[in-house]
N, C-alpha and C positions, 0 to 999 in steps of 0.2 A: 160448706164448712162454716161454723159459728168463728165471729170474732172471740180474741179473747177476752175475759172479764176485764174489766177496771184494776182489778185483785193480782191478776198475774204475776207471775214472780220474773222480774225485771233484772239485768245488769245493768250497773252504772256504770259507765267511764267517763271518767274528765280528761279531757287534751285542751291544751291550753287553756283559752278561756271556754269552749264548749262541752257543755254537757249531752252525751248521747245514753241514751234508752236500748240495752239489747230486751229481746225476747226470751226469756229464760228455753234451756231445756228442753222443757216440760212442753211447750208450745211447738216446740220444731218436732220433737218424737209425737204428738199429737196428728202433727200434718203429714208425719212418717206412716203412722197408723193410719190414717184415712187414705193416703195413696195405696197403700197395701189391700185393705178391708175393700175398699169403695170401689177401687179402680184396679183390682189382682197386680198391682207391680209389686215384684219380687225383692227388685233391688232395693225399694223401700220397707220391707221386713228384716231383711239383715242391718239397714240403718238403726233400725229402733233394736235391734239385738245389740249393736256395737254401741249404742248411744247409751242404751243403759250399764251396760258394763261397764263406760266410761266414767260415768256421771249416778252410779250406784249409790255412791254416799254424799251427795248433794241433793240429789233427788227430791221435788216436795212432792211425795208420794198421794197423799190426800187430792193435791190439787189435780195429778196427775190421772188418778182415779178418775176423779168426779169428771174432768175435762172428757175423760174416755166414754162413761156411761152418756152423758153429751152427746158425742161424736156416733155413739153407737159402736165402739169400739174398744168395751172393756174387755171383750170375750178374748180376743187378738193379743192384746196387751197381755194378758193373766198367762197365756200361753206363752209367748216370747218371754215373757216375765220366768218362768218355770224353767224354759231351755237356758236362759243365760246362768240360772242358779243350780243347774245341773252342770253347768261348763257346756252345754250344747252348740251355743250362739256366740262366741267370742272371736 
């Protein structure tokens, strides 16, 4: 699996005086997708089905894309993509 870019889309949180860095999203339904695609686990294709559902309208779609074609995992993605907008995958 590629690390992610420098680019990636990030959460910020501050606690007290510490700043932490999450991993957007995008990054985790990526490594959803390669367990699925690479490795046939199942229960990580329903993750990326309920992750996008969740996170439908935050989504940075572009990034999320490109990260897939990467991965070799856009064909995956486009299909779970399809079922969750059918109501299939939720």
């Amino acid at each position: 699996m590629n690390e992610p870019p420098e680019t990636a889309p990030l959460t910020v949180v501050e606690l007290d005086d510490l700043t932490c860095y999450i991993i957007g999203v995008e990054d985790l339904i990526i490594d959803r997708l390669n367990g699925y695609v690479h490795w046939g686990w199942e229960d990580d294709r329903r993750w990326v089905g309920r992750l996008l559902v969740l996170h439908a309208d935050t989504v940075d779609w572009a990034y999320l894309e490109r990260r897939a074609i990467t991965e070799g995992t856009v064909e995956a993605l486009a299909e779970i993509r399809r079922e969750v907008r059918a109501g299939e995958n939720c």
